[in-house]
C-alpha positions in Angstrom: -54.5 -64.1 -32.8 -52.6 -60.4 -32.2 -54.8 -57.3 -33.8 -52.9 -56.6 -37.4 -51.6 -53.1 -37.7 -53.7 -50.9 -39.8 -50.8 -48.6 -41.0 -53.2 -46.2 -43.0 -55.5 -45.8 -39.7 -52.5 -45.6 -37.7 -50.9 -42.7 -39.7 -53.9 -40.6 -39.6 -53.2 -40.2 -35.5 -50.9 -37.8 -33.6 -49.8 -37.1 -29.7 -47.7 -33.9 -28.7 -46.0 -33.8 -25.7 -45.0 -31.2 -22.8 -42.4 -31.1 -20.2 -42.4 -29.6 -17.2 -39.1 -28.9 -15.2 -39.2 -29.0 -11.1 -43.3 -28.5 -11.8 -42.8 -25.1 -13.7 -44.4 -25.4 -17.4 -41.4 -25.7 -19.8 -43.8 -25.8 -23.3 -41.7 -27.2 -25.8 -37.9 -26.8 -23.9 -35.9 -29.7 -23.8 -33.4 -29.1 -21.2 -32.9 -29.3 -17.8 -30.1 -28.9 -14.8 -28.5 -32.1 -13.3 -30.8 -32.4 -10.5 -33.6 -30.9 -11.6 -37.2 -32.9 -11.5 -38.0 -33.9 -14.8 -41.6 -34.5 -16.1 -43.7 -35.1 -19.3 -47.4 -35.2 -20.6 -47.9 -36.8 -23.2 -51.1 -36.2 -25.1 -51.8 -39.5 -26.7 -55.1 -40.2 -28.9 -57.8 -41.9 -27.0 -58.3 -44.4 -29.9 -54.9 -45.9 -29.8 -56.6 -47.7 -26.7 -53.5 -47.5 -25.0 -52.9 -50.0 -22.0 -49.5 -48.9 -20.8 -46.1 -47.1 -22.0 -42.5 -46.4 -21.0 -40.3 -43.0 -21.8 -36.8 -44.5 -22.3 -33.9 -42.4 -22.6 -30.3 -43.1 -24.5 -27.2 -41.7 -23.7 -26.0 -40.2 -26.9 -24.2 -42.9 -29.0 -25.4 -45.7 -26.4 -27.9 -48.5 -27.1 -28.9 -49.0 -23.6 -31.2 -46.6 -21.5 -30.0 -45.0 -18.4 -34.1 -44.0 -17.3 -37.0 -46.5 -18.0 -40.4 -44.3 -16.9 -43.6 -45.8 -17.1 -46.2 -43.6 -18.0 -49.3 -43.5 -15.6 -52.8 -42.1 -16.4 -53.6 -38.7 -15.2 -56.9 -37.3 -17.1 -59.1 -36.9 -20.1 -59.1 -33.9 -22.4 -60.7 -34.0 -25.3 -60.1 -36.7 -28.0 -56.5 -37.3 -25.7 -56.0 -39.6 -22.7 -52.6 -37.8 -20.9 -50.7 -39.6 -19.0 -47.2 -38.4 -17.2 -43.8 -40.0 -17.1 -41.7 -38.6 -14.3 -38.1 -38.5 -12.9 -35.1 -37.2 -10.7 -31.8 -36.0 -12.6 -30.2 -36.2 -9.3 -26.8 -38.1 -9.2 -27.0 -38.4 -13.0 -24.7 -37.2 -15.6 -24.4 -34.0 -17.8 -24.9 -35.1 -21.9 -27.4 -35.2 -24.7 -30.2 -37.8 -24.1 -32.6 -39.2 -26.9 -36.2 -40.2 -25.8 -38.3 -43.1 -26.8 -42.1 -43.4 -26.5 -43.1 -47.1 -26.6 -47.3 -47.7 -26.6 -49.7 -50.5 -26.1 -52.3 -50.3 -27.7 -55.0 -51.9 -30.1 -52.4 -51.7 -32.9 -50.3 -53.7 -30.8 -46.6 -52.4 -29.4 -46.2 -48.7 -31.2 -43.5 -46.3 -30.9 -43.4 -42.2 -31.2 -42.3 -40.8 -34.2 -41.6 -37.0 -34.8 -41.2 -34.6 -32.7 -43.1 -32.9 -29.7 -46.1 -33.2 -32.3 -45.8 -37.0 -33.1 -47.2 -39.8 -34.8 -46.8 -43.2 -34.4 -45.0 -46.3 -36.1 -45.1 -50.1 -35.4 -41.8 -51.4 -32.9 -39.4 -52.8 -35.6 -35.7 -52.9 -35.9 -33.8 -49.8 -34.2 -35.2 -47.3 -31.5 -36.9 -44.2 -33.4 -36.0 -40.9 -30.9 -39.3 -38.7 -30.5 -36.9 -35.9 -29.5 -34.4 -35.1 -27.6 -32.7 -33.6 -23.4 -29.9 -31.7 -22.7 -28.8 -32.4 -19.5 -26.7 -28.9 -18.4 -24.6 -28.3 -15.3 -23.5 -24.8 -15.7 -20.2 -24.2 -13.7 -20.2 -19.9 -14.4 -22.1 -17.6 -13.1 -25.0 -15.6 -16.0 -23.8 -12.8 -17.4 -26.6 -10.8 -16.4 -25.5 -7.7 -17.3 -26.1 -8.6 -21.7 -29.6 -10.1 -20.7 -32.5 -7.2 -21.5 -29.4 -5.6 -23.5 -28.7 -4.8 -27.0 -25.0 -6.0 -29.2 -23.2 -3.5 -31.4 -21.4 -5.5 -34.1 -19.1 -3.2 -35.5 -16.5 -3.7 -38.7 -13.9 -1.9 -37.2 -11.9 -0.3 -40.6 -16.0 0.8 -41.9 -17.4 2.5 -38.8 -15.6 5.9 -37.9 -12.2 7.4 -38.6 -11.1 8.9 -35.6 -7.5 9.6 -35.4 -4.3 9.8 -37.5 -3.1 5.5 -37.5 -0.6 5.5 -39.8 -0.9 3.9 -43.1 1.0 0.2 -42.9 3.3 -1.3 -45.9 1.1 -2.6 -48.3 -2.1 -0.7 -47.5 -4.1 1.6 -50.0 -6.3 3.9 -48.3 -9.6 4.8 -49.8 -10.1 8.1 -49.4 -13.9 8.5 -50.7 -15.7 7.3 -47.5 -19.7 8.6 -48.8 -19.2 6.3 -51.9 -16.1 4.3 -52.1 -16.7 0.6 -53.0 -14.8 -2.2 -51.3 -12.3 -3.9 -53.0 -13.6 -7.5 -54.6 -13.0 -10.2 -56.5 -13.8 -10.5 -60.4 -16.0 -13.6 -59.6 -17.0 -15.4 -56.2 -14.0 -17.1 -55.0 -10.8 -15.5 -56.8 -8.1 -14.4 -54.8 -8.6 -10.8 -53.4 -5.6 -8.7 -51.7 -8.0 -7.1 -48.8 -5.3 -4.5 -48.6 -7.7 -1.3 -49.0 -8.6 0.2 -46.0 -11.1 3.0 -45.4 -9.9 4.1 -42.2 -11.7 3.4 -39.8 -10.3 2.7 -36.4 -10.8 2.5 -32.2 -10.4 6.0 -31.7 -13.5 5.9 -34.4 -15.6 4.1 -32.1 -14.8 5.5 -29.0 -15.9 9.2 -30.7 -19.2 7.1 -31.7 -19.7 6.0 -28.0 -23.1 8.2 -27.2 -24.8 7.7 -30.3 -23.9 3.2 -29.9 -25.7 3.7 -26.4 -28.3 5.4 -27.7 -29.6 1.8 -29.4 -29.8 0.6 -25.7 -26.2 -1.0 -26.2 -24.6 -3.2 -23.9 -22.0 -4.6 -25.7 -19.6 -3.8 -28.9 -19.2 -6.7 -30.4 -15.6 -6.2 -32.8 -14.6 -7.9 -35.6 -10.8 -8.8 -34.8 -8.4 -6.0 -34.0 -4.9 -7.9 -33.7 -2.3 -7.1 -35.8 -2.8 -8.5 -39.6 -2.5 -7.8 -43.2 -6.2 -7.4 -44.3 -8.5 -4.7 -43.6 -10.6 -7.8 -42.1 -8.2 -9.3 -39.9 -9.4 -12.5 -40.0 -5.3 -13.5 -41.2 -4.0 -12.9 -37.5 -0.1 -11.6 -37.5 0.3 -10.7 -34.1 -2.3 -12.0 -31.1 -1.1 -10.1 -28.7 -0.8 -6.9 -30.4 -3.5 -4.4 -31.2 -3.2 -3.4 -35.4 -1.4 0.2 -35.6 -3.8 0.6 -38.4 -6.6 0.8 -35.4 -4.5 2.5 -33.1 -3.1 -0.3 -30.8 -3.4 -0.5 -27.5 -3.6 2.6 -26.1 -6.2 3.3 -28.5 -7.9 0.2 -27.6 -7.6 1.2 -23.6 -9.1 4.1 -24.3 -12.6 2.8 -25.6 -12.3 -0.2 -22.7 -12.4 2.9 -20.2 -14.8 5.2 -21.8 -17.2 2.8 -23.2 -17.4 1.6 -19.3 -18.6 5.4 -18.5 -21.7 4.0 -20.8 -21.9 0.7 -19.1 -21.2 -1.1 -22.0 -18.6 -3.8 -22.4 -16.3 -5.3 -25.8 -16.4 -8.2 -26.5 -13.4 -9.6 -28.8 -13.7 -11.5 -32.0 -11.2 -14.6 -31.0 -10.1 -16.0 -34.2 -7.9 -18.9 -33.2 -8.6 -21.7 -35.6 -6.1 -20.1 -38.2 -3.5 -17.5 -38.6 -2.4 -15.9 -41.8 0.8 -16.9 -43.6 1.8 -13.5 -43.0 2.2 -13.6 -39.1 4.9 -13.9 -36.9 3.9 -17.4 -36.2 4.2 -18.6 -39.9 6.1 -15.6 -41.4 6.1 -17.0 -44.8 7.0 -13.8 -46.7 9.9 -13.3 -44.1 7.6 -9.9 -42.5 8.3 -10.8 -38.8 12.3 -10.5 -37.5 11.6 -14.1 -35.7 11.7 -17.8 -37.3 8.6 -18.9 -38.5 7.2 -22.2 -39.6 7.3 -21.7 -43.2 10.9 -21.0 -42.6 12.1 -23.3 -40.5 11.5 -26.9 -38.7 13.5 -25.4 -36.2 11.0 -22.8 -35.4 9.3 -22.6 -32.1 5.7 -22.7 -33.9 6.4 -25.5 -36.5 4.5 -27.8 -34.3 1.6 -25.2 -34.2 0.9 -26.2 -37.6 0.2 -29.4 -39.6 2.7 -29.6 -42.5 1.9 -32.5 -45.4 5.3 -31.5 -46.9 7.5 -28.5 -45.5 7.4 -26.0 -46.3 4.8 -25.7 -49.4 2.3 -28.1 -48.7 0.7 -27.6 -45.3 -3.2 -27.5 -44.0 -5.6 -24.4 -44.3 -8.8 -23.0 -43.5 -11.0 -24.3 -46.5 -7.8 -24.5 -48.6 -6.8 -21.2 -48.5 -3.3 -20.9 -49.2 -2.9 -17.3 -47.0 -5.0 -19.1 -43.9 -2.7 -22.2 -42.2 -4.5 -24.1 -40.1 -3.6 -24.0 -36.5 -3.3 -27.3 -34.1 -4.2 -25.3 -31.4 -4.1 -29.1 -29.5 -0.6 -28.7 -29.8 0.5 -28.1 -26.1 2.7 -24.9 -26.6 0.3 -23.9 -28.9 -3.0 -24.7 -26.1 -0.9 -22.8 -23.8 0.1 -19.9 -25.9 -3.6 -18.8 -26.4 -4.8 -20.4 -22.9 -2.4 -19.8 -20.4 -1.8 -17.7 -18.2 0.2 -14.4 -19.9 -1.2 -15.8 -22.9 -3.6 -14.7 -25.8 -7.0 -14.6 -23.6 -5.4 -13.9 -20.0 -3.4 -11.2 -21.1 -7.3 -9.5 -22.8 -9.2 -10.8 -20.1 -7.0 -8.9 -17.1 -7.5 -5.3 -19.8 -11.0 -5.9 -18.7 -13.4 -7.0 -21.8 -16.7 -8.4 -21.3 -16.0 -11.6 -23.5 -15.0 -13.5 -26.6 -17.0 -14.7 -30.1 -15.0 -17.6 -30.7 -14.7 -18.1 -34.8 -15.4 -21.0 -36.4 -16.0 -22.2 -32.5 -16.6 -26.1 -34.5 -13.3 -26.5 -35.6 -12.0 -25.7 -31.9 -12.1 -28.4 -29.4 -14.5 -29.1 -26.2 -11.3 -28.8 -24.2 -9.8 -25.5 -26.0 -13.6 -24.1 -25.6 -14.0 -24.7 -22.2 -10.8 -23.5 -20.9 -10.9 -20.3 -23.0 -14.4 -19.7 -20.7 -12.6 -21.0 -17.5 -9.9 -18.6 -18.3 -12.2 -15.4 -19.2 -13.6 -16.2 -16.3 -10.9 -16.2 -14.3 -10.5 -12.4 -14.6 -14.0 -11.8 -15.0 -16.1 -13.8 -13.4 -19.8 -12.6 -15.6 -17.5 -12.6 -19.1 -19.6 -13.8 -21.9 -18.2 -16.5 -24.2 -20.3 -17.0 -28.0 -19.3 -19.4 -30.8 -20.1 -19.0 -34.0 -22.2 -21.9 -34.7 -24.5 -22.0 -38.2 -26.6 -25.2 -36.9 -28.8 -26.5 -34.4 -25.9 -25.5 -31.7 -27.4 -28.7 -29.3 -26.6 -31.8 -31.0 -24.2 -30.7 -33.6 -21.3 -33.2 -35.0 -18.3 -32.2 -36.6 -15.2 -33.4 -37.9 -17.4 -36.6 -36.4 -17.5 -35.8 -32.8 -20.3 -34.4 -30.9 -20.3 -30.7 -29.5 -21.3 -29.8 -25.8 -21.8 -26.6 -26.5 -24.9 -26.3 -24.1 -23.8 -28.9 -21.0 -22.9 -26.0 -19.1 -19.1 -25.7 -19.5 -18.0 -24.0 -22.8 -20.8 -21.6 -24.7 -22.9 -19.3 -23.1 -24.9 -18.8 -26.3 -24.2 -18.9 -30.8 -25.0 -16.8 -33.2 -28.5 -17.0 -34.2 -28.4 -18.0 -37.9 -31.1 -20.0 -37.8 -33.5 -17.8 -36.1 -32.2 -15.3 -39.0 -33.1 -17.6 -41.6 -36.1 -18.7 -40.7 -37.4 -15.1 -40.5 -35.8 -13.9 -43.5 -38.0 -16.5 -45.5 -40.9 -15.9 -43.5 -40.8 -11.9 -44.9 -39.6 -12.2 -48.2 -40.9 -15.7 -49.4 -44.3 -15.6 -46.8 -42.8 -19.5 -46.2 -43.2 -20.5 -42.9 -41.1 -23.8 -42.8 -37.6 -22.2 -41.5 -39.4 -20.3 -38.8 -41.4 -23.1 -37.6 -38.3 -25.4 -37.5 -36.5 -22.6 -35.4 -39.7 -22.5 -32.8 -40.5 -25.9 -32.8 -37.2 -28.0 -32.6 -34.2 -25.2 -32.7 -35.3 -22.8 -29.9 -36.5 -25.9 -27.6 -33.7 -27.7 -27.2 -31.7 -24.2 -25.8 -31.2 -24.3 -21.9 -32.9 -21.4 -21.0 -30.1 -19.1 -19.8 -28.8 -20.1 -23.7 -31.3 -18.9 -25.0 -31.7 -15.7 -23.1 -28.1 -15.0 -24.7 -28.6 -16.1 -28.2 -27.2 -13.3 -30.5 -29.9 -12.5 -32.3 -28.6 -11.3 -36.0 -30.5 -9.6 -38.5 -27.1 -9.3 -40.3 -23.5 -10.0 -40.1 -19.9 -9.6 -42.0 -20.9 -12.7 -43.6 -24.8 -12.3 -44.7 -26.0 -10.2 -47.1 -27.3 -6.8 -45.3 -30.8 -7.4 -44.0 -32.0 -4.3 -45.9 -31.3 -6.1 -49.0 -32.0 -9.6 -48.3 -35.8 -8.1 -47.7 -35.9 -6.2 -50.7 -33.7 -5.8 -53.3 -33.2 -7.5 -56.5 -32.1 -11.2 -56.6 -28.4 -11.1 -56.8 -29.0 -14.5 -59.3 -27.0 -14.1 -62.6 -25.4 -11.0 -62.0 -21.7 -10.3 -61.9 -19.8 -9.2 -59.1 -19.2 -5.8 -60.5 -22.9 -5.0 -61.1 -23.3 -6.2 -57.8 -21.1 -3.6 -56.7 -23.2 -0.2 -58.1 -26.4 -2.1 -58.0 -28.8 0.0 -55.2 -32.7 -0.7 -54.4 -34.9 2.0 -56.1 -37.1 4.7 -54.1 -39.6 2.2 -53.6 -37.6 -0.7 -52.9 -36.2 1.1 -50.0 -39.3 2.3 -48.6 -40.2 -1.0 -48.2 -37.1 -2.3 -47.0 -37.1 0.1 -44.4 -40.6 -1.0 -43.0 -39.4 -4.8 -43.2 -36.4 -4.3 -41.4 -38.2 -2.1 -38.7 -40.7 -5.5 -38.1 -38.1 -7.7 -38.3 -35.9 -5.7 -35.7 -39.0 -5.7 -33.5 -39.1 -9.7 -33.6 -35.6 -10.5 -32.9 -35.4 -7.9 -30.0 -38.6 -9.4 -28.1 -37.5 -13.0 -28.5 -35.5 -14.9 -26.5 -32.2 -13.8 -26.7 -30.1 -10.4 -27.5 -30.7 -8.6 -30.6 -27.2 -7.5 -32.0 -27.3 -4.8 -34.4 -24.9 -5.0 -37.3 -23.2 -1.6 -38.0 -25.4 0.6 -40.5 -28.4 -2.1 -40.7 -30.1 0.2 -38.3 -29.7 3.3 -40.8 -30.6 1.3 -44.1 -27.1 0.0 -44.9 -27.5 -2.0 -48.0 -25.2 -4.3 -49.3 -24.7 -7.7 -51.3 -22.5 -10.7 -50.2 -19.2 -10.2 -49.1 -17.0 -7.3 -49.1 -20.7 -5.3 -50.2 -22.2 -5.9 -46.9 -18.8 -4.3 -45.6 -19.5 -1.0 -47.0 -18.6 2.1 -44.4 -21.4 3.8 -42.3 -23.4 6.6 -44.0 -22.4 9.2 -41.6 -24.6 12.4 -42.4 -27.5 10.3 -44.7 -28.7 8.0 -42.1 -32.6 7.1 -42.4 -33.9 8.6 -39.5 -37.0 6.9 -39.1 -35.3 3.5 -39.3 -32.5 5.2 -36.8 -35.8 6.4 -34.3 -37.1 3.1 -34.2 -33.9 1.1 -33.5 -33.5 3.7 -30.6 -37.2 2.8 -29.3 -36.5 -0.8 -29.3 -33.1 -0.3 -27.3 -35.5 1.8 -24.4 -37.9 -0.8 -24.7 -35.2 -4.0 -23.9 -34.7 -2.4 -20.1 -38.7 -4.0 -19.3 -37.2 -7.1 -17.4 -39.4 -9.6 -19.1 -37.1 -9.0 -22.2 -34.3 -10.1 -19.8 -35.3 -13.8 -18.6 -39.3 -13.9 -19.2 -40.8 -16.2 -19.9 -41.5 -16.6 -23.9 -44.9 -18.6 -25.5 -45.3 -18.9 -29.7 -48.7 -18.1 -29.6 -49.4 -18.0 -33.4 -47.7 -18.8 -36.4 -49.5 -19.6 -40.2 -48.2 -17.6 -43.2 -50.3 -14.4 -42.1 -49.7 -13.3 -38.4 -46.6 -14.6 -35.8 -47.5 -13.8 -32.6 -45.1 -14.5 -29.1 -45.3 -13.3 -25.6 -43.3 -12.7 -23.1 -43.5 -13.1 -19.7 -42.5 -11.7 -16.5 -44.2 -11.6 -12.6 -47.0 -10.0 -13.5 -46.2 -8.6 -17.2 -47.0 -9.4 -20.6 -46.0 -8.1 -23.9 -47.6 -8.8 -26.8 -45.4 -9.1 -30.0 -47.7 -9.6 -33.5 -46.1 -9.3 -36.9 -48.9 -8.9 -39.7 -46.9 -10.9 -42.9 -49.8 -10.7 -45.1 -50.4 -7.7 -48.0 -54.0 -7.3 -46.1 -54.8 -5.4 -43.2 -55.2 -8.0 -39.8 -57.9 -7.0 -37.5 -57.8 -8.2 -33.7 -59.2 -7.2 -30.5 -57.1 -6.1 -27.3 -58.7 -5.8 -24.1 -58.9 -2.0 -23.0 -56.1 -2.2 -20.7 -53.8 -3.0 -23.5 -51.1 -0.2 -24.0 -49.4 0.1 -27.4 -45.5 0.5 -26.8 -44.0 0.1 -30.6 -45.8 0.4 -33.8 -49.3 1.5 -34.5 -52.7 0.4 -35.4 -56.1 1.8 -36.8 -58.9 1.7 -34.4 -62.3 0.3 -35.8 -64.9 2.3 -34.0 -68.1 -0.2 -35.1 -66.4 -3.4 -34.0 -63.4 -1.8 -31.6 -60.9 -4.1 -33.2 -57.3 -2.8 -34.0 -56.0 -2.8 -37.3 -52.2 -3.8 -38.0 -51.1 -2.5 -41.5 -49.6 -4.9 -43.7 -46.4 -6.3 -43.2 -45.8 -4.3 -39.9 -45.4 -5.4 -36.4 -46.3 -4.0 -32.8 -45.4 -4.5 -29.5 -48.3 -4.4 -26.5 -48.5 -4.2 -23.0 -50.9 -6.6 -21.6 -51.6 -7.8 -18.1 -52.1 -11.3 -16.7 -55.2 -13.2 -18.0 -56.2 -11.0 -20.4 -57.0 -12.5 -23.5 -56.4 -11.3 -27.2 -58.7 -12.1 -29.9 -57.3 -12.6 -33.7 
């Protein structure tokens, strides 16, 4: 008679699991290189009385395995039995793989169910997925030169003014840079000219270009400069133009060249989902001299767009009239942006460092990966980031599934999630969103991914991180009381030691911190257009400024470039990561409780950012409260909490 499944004894027992990649300890990462030797522990409970297994992976959106593993004994530890499942990706094929853990065991035939911490559920009906493997073959080379560095994400018309650009048709200039207040809509979501402009352009930035380096920059990361209507520019009029507003492109040749004397690189904000209906590609309101597809069926670009009735009734970006949808799989329109003389060649040969693709979801695999081909073309290290809100590894839209990270379109997202997650973690003292970045988002990065993940405390379209740590709720309030509405004395004092901490986090993870223009002075700022505000020149906090500078020295140590990174603790009071390199360790902690944390550091231990009180009777070091620190450790020392 076969044993009957005790469900409630079988839910009370969990396995995790580890993978290792050509023998070197992986942790938690779920990705590997076509050709790369694959294998997995699996820790699984010695009173399942397990008598065999097999690891069986799925092609995504395929009901057969391509690898059956049976899993074979290898130790004791503890209350676990482990036992290893090992192959060869050699000859196989680049994609997203789902696992399946099927058991033996007293319970009779049991499957995983979870994640790398799993429990366990009787075999019925479909395959459950324990987790997940990216299979990669990356065809371009790393750009090196952003790894260990630091990502200046500047709002072109709010930085700096630095020369005379005229003043366009249409344009009002707001003259009261210290406390001018963006244009914005009477509630969330009513239409909104954009058409004031503070003034700020290339010429700006280029004047700016020693005090950018001083935060250990690498690369300027702009929000568009074509030529467009808005003071935001994400309504593109002209590709391959440079706005006059901003200088055009001698202005913009000018900061290529001299922000090269600094060894930092631009990289362009490549908005080519959409254009405005103000361009010389739609030319709705008759701006351009040429025929545009508003106008005419017989213009060049009517195919460019998708029309449900001409001229009135056509597709947009989220149904905004002024945003027509491009069909960039349109050939002339492919080629346009993606051939050679076109939109990304004809930036590419001027010399920047790369492209943030917007929206990159709503752009094909095949427009994605020939923009990188083509970037890389001219230069060969050019950086290519999407903007991606998600999980970046298995994402689906518009029902097809990305391959974002198989090695031939995205060298790395922006890191919303890792933003999130810490956000809540600060504020709230939740640890959910932050454990669901370390424990499933971060994992299933390729490692070269995730050593170029933008890490963002803040962008054009977040509320400013000084104010998302600390200021009022912006529930129930209007959009003009968000407008004057500023943190109190206190308030900001304790915005600026949050943002300090959470700057310390981002920039000793995995990834590249990017610094959004003013957060590291104590910009504040609401939702859009308040988090757009123009940089304080002249009242800058200095001790927030100091810090941010610190971090950008400390980014050089090459274990901030490619080391090796391990979560070592995590609960609602301390987070606590290493990183890794040769012979190198640095200690990140974050104290996230109101109470002092006491720990002890062996005496070799230096202390590189932050501070902490020394206990004489006990020699422990004590963290303040909600601060973090950043210590040098070496090899096999241990750390006590």
């Amino acid at each position: 008679m076969p044993y009957r499944i005790d469900i409630a004894k079988l839910s009370c027992l969990s396995g995790r699991a580890e993978i290792f990649v050509n023998e070197e300890a992986g942790g938690l990462r779920r990705c590997a290189s076509l050709g790369d030797f694959v294998s997995y522990r699996f820790f699984i409970p010695r009173l399942l009385g397990m008598k065999e297994g097999c690891l069986s992976l799925f092609p995504d959106g395929e009901n057969t395995p391509c690898y059956q593993i049976p899993l074979s004994y290898v130790k004791s530890e503890g209350e676990y039995n482990v036992f290893k499942a090992a192959f060869s990706t050699e000859g196989g094929k680049r994609g997203l793989y789902f696992c399946r853990l099927q058991i033996d065991s007293i319970f009779g035939k049991i499957e995983a169910v979870g994640g790398n911490s799993f429990g366990f559920a009787p075999c019925e009906g479909n395959p459950k997925f324990v987790f997940q493997l990216t299979l990669s073959e990356f065809v371009h080379p790393v750009p090196k030169w952003l790894q260990g560095g630091v990502i200046y994400h500047v709002f072109v018309d709010r930085f700096f003014r630095g020369g005379n650009a005229p003043l366009k048709k249409g344009a009002i200039l707001n003259e009261d840079w210290e406390n001018g207040i963006p244009q914005y809509p009477e509630y969330p979501g009513a239409p909104l000219a954009n058409n004031m402009f503070f003034g700020g352009d290339l010429e700006g930035i280029t004047q700016k270009l020693s005090y950018i380096a001083s935060l250990g920059v690498s690369a300027i990361y702009l929000s568009p400069i074509f030529r467009a209507a808005s003071n935001h520019k994400y309504d593109t009029g002209d590709y391959l133009e440079i706005d006059e507003m901003f200088g055009g492109k001698e202005a913009f040749s000018r900061l290529l060249s001299k922000a090269k004397e600094y060894g930092i690189r631009i990289i362009l904000d490549g908005v080519f989902n959409h254009t405005g209906a103000d361009s010389l590609y739609f030319n709705r309101y008759g701006t351009y001299g040429s025929l545009g597809a508003y106008q005419s069926k017989d213009s060049p670009y009517y195919s460019w767009y998708t029309f449900r009735h001409h001229p009135d009734d056509y597709e947009c970006w989220w149904n905004i009239e002024i945003l027509p949808r491009l069909n960039t799989e349109c050939p002339a329109c492919f080629s346009y942006f993606l051939g050679e003389g076109g939109v990304v060649d004809t930036y590419a040969k001027m010399g920047i460092g790369g492209m943030r693709l917007d929206v990159a979801d709503e752009l094909s695999s095949s427009f994605i990966e020939q923009t990188k081909n083509r970037l890389a073309a001219e230069v060969s290290d050019a950086v290519l980031y999407g903007e991606v809100w998600e999980d970046a590894s298995n994402k689906i839209a518009y029902g097809k599934r990305r391959s974002y990270y198989q090695g031939k379109e995205l060298d790395g997202v922006m890191n919303y999630p890792l933003r999130t997650g810490l956000v809540s973690y600060i504020r709230e003292k939740r640890t959910e969103a932050l454990s669901y970045y370390f424990n499933e988002v971060l994992p299933n990065m390729p490692k070269r991914v995730a050593d170029l993940s933008m890490n963002l405390l803040g962008t054009h379209d977040t509320v400013r991180i000084a104010t998302a740590l600390s200021a009022p709720s912006p529930e129930g309030r209007t959009n003009k009381e968000l407008s004057l509405l500023r943190m109190t004395e206190k308030e900001r004092e304790r915005a600026v030691q949050l943002v300090m901490a959470a700057y310390t986090v981002i920039a000793t993870l995995e990834g590249v911190p990017s610094i959004y223009y003013g957060d590291e002075v104590g910009l504040e700022g609401y939702s859009d257009p308040f988090n757009r505000m123009p940089f304080p020149w002249g009242r800058e906090n200095k001790t927030l400024l100091k810090h941010y500078q610190k971090i950008g020295a400390l980014r050089k140590k090459k274990a901030y470039a490619d080391g090796a990174f391990r979560l070592v603790r995590l609960n609602k009071d301390c987070l606590a990561f290493t990183r890794e390199k040769k012979n190198t360790v640095f200690l990140t902690v974050y104290n996230n409780s109101p109470r002092p944390l006491s720990f002890l550091l062996p005496d070799s231990a230096k202390l590189l950012i932050g501070k902490t009180e020394r206990e004489e009777k006990t020699k422990s070091h004590i963290l303040a409260p909600e601060a973090a620190i950043v210590v040098s450790l070496q090899q096999g020392d241990t750390v006590s909490f």
